[in-house]
C-alpha positions in Angstrom: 34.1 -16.7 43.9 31.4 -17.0 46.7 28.6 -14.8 46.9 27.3 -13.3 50.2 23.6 -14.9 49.6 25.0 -18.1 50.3 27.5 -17.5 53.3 27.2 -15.8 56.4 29.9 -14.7 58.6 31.4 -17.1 60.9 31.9 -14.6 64.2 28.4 -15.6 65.8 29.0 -19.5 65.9 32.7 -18.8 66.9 31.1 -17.2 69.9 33.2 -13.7 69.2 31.1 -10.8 71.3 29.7 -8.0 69.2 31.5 -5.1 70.3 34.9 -7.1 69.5 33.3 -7.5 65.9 32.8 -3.9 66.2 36.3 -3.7 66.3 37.2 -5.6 64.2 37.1 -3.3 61.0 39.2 -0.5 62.9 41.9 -2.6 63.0 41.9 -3.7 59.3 41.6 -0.5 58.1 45.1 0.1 60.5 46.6 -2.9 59.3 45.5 -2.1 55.6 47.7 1.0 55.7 50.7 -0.8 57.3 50.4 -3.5 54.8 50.8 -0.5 52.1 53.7 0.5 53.1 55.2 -2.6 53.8 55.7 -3.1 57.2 56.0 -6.4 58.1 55.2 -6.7 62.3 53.7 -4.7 64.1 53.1 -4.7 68.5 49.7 -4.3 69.9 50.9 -1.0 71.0 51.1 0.4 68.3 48.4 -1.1 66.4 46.0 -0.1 69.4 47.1 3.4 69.0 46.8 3.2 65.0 42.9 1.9 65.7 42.1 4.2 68.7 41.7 1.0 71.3 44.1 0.3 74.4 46.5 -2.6 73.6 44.9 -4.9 76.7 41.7 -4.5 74.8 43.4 -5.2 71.5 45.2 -8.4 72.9 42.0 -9.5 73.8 40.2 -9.1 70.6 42.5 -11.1 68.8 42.8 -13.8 71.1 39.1 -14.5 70.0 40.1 -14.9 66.5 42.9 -17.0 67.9 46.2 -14.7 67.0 48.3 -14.2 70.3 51.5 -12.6 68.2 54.6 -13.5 69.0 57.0 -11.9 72.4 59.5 -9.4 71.1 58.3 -9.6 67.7 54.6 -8.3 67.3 52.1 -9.4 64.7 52.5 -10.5 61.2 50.8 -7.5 59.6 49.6 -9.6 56.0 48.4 -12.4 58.6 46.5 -10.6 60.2 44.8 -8.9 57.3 43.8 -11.8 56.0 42.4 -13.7 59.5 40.4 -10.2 60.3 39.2 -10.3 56.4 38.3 -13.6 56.1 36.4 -13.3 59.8 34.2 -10.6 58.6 33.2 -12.3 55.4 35.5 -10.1 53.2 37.4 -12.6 51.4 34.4 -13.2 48.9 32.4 -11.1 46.9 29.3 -9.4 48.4 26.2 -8.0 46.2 25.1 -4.6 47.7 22.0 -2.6 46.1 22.1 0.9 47.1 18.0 2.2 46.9 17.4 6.4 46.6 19.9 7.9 44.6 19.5 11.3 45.8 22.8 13.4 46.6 23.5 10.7 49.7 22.6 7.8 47.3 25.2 9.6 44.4 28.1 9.5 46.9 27.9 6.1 48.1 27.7 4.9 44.4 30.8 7.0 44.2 32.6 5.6 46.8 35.5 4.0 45.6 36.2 1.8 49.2 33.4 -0.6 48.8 35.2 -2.6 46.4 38.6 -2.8 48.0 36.5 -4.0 50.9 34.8 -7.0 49.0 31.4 -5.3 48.4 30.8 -5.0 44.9 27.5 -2.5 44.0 25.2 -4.7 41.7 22.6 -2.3 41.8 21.4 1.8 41.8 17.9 1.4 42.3 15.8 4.6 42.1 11.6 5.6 42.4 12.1 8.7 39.8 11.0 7.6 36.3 13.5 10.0 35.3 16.7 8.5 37.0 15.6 5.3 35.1 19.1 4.6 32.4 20.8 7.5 33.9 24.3 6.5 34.8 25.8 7.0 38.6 29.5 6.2 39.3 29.2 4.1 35.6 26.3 2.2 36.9 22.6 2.8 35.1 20.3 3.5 37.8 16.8 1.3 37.5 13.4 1.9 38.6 12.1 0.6 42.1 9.4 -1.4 40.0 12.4 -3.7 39.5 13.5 -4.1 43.2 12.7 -7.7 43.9 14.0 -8.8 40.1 17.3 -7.2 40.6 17.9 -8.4 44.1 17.1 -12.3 42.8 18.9 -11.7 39.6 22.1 -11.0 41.4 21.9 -13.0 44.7 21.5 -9.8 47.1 21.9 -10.0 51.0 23.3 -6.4 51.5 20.7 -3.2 51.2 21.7 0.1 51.6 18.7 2.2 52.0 19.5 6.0 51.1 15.9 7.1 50.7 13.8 10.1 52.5 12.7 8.5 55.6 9.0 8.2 54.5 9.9 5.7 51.6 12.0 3.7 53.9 10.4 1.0 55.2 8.1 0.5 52.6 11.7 0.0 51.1 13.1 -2.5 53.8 9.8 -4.3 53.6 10.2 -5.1 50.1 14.1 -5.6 50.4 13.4 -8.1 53.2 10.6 -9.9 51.0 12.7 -10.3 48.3 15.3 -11.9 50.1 18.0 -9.2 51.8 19.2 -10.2 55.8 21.6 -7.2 56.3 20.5 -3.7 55.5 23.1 -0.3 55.9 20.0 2.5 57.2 21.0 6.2 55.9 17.5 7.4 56.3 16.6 9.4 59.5 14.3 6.6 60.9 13.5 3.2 62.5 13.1 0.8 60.5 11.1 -2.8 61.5 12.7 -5.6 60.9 11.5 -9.5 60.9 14.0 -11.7 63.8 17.1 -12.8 61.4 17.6 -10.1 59.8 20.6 -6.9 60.8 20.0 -3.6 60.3 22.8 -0.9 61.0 22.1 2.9 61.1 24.0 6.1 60.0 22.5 9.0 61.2 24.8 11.6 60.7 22.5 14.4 62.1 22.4 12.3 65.6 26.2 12.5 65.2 26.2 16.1 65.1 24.0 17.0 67.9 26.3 14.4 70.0 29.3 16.7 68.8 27.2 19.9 69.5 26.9 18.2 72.9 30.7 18.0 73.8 30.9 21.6 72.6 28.4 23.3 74.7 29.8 21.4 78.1 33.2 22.4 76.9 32.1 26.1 76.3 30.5 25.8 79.7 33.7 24.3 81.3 35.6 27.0 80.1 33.3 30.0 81.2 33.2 28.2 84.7 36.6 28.4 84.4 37.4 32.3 83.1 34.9 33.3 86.0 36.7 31.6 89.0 40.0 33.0 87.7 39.3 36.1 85.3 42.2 37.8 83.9 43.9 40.0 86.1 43.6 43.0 83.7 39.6 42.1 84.1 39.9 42.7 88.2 38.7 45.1 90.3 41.3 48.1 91.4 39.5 49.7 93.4 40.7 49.0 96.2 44.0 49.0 95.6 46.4 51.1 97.9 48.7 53.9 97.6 52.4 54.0 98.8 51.5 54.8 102.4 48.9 51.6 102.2 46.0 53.8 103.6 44.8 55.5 100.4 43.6 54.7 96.6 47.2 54.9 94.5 44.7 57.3 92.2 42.8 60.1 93.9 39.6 61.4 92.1 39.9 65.1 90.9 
């Protein structure tokens, strides 16, 4: 089986835009779980809906990869599996070194999707003496001393970087020295990067404050609201008028 040192995805020379590559794994991981329960077709309709996209947008996508479906009959769900699979370089077997086995670190090792997903984890790489032979998900985590051995030892082009954000780039710089052109950031930084390589960032406290975002305007939308129509139990009475229409309906003592 291939490893990912020596190949490199085919979208960029096909010409296939980045934010359709971006796609391109939400509608895998739809067609994965029609492909478990054996459904054979399925329209862009419905697979749109299943990966969050509109169907125009979906039709367009594939018609980069060269699938058009066919009328009154829909997609052939294993087809497509495979053409989305092989596009994004997961039909061979890709090293990944995960560095920083901290609690972050501990769950990706534990992550039992990488390999279903043709990422195999070759390495735990650690800079604690004392995580040095401990095992993580089955794997023995090594010392950081060992970086550049264990990335040429086992043909590395994917880093995952899962250290404090201090250690970082000191981190990428030595993953990028040693021969890795695709790193997956978990630390709460920018990293610099040298022209040919990709680096992708997960930040999941940026995703949060986006979230806390949305919340507060939709708190704010809703007081707006209760204030231009309060609850008729909240309104004032006072003026309200007895039988005869010229008095309060309650008198004061």
């Amino acid at each position: 089986m291939a490893t990912g040192r020596t190949h490199r995805p085919a979208s960029r020379s096909r010409g296939i835009p980045e934010a359709t590559v971006a796609r391109l794994p939400l509608y895998l991981r739809a067609l994965t779980g029609l492909s478990e329960r054996s459904v054979p077709t399925v329209s862009s309709e419905e697979l749109a809906a299943a990966a969050g996209v509109n169907s125009a947008k979906l039709r367009k996508d594939f018609s980069y990869l060269g699938s058009y479906g066919t009328r009154g009959v829909g997609y052939d769900v294993e087809y497509l599996v495979y053409q989305i699979s092989r596009e994004l370089g997961l039909t061979q077997d890709w090293p990944v070194v995960i560095v920083g086995i901290g609690n972050l670190g501990a769950a990706l090792a534990n992550y039992g999707g990488f390999a279903s997903r043709g990422f195999r984890v070759a390495a735990l790489i650690d800079a604690d003496p004392a995580m040095a032979g401990k095992p993580v998900a089955g794997i023995p985590v090594q010392h950081s001393d060992e970086l550049e051995k264990i990335v040429s030892d086992n043909g590395v082009s994917i880093g995952v970087i899962a250290t404090p954000a201090g250690a970082a780039q000191p981190v990428c710089d030595r993953l990028v020295a040693a021969g890795v052109t695709s790193i997956l950031n978990f630390a709460p930084t920018v990293l610099t990067v040298p022209d040919g390589v990709d680096v992708r960032k997960v930040d999941l406290s940026i995703e949060l404050q986006i979230l806390a975002f949305h919340e507060q305007r939709k708190a704010g939308e809703e007081a707006a609201a209760q204030a231009a129509n309060p609850p008729a139990a909240q309104r004032d009475d006072s003026t309200e008028q007895g039988p005869d229409g010229d008095v309060p309906a309650v008198m004061p003592a």
